[in-house]
C-alpha positions as CSV (number, residue, x, y, z in Angstrom):
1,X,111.1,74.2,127.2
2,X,108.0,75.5,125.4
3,X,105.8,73.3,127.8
4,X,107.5,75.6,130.7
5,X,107.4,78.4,129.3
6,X,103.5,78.2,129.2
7,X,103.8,77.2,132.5
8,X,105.6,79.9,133.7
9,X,103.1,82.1,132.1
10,X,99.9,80.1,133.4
11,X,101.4,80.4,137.5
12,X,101.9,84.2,136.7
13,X,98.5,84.5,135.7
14,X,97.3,82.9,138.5
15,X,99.2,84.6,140.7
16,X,98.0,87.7,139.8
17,X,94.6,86.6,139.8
18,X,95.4,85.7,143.5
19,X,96.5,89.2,144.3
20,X,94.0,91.5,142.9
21,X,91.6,89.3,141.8
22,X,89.9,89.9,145.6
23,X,89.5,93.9,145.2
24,X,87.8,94.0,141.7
25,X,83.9,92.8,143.0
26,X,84.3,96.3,145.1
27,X,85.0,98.1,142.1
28,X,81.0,97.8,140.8
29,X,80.1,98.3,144.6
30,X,82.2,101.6,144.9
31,X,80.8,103.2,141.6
32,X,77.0,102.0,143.3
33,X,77.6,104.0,145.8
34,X,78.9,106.8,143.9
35,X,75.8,107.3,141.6
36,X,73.9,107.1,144.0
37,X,75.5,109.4,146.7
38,X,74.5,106.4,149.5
39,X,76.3,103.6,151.7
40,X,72.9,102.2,152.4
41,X,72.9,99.2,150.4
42,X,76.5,98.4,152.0
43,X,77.5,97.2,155.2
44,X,80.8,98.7,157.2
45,X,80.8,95.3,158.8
46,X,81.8,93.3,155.3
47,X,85.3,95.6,155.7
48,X,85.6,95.2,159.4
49,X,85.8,91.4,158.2
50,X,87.8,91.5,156.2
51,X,90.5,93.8,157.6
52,X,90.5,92.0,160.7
53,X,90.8,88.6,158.3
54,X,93.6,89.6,156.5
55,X,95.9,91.6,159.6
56,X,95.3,87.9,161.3
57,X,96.3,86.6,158.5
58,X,99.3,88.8,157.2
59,X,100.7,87.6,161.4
60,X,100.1,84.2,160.5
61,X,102.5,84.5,157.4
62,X,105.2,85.0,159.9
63,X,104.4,82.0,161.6
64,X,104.0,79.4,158.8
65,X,105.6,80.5,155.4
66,X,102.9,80.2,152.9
67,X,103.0,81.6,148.9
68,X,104.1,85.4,148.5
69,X,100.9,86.1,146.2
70,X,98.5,85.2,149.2
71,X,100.3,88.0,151.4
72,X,100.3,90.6,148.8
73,X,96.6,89.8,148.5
74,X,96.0,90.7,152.1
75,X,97.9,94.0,151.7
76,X,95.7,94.9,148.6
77,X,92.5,94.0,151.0
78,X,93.4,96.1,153.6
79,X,94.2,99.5,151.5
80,X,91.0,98.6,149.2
81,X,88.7,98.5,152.5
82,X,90.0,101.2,154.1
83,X,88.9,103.1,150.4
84,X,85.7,102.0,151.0
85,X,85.3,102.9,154.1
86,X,86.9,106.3,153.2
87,X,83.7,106.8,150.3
88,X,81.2,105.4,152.9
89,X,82.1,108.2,155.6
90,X,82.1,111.0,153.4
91,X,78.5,109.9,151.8
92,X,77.1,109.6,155.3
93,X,78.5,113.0,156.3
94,X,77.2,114.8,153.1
95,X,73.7,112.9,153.4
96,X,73.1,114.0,156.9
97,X,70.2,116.2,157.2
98,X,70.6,117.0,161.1
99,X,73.9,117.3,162.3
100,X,74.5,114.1,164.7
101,X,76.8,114.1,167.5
102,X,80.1,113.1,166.5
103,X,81.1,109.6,167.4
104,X,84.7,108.8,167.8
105,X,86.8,105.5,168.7
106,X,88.7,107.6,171.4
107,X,84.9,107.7,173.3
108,X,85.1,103.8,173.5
109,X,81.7,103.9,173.4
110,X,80.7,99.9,172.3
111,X,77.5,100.8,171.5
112,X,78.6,103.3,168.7
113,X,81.4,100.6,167.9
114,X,82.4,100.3,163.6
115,X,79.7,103.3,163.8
116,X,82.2,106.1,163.9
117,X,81.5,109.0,162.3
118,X,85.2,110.2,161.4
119,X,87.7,107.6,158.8
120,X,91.0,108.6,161.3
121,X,88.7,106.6,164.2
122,X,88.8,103.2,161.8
123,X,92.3,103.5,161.2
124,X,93.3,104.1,165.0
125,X,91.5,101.2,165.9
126,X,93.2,98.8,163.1
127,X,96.1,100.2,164.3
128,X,95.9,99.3,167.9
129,X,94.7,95.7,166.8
130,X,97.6,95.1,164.2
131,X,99.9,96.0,167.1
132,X,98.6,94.2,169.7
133,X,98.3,91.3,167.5
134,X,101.8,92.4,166.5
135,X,103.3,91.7,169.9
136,X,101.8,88.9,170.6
137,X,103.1,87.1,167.6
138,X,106.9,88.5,167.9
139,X,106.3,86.5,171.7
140,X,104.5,83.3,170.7
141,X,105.7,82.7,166.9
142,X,108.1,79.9,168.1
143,X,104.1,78.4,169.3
144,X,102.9,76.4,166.6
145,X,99.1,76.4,168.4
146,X,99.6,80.1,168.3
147,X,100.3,80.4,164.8
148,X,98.1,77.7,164.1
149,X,95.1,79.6,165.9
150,X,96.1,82.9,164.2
151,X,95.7,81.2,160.6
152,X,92.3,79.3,161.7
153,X,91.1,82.4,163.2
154,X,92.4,84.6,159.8
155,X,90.5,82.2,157.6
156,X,87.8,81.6,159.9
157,X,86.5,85.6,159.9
158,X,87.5,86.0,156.5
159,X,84.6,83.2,155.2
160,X,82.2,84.9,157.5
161,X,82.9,88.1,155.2
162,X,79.3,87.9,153.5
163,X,77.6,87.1,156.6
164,X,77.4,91.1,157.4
165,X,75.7,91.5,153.8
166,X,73.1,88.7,154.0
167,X,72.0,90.0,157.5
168,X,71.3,93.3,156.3
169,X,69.9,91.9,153.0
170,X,67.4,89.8,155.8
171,X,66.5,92.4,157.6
172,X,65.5,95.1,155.1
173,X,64.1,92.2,153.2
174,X,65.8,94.3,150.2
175,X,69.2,93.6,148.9
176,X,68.9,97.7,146.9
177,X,71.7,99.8,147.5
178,X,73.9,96.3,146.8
179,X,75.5,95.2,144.0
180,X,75.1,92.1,142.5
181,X,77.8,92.5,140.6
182,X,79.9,92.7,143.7
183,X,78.8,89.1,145.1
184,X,78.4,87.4,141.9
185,X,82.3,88.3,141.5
186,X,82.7,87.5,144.8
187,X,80.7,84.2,143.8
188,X,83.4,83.7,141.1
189,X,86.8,84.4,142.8
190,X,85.8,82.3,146.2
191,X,85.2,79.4,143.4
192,X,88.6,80.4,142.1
193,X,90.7,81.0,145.5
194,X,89.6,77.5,146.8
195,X,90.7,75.9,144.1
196,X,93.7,77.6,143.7
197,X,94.5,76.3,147.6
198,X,93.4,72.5,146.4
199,X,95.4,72.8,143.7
200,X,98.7,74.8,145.2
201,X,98.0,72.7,148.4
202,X,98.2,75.9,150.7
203,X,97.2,75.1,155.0
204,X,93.8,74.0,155.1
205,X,92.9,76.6,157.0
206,X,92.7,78.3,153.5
207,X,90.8,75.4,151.8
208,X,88.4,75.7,154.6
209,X,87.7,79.4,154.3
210,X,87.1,79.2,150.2
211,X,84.9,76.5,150.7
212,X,82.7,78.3,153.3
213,X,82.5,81.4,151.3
214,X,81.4,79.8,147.9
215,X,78.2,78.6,150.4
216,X,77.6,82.4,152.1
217,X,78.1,83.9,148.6
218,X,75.5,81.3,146.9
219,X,73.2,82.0,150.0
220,X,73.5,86.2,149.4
221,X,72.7,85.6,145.6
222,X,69.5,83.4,146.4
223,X,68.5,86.2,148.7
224,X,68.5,88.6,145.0
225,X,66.1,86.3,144.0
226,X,63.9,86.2,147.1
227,X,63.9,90.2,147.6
228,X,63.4,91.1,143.7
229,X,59.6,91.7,144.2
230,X,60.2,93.4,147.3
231,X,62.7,95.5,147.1
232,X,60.9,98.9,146.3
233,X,58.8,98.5,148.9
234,X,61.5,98.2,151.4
235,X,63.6,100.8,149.9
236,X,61.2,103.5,151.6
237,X,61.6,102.2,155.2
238,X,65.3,101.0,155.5
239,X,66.0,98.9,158.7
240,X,69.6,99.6,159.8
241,X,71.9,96.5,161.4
242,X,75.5,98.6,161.5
């Protein structure tokens, strides 16, 4: 009973690690931004990711049954991303020093794409994906290489999550404005999540996505290293990729 009991206690734990484990490296990243009234250091694309990642994969749930705590984790995602993306517009806005044109999703302009200036154009555009993506499932969920697809394309995009961050990181030749705290946490919880799938034996689409993401998180950490000397440098001529 008392060897349960602890067990009981140990799956809770992990459970909850599961669930909002995933939001706290953008805690660090958030208050970055804060103090110092810039988005620079932080790529838009890294929650483009991982909302797209985690509406695939919140479809794919409906599909192919897996554990409650991984669904609850990619509700927690979404409402923390579109937070970030709620600080990063209103930083960009305040920062402006000559008013820009106003670019909208309602333009459909796909050079100015996940480069709106207003937060309502990110969540009209999640919106029409998560419905689209909606219908197609309530059609094809009886499909089992439709549901199948949906979870290998969920976990496919979410590994590619720090790809937007190293890319930045490469171009600027600077990781400032990013915080290292943020990716060594991601560093951590990827380790975690992927064993957590080996060890709960969720789809391998899951095992597949923690494993990639340890290797993109190790590769955005060796980058710190590589850009330490440079980074003041670069700070004074920023090269944008978003």
């Amino acid at each position: 009973m008392l060897y349960r009991s602890h067990n009981d206690i140990a799956n809770w734990v992990a459970s909850g690690a599961i669930i909002f484990g995933g939001i706290i490296p953008y805690v660090p990243q958030y208050r970055e931004i804060k103090r110092r009234d810039s988005a620079e250091g932080f790529s838009l694309y890294v929650c483009f990711t991982l909302l797209i990642a985690n509406t695939l994969r919140i479809f794919f749930w409906f599909g192919k049954r897996y554990e409650i705590p991984l669904l609850l984790q990619s509700i927690c995602m979404i409402v923390t991303m579109f937070i970030m993306i709620k600080l990063c517009i209103n930083v960009q806005s305040r920062n402006q020093v000559i008013k820009v044109r106003e670019r909208v999703f309602s333009d459909f302009d796909a050079n100015f794409f996940w480069k709106w200036t207003d937060f309502q154009s990110y969540l009209d555009f999640m919106l029409l994906f998560a419905v689209l993506i909606g219908i197609l499932t309530y059609l094809l969920v009886d499909v089992p290489i439709f549901v199948e697809t949906i979870g290998l394309l969920a976990v496919l995009t979410e590994a590619m999550l720090g790809i937007p961050q190293f890319l930045r990181n490469f171009f600027n030749k600077s990781t400032n404005g990013m915080s290292i705290v943020m990716v060594a946490l991601w560093t951590l919880g990827d380790a975690f999540k992927t064993c957590y799938f080996v060890i709960r034996e969720a789809p391998i689409q899951f095992e597949v996505c923690g494993t990639l993401q340890v290797i993109i998180d190790i590769a955005i950490l060796t980058q710190v290293y590589i850009y330490q000397n440079k980074t003041t440098i670069h700070t004074r001529v920023p090269v944008r990729v978003d």
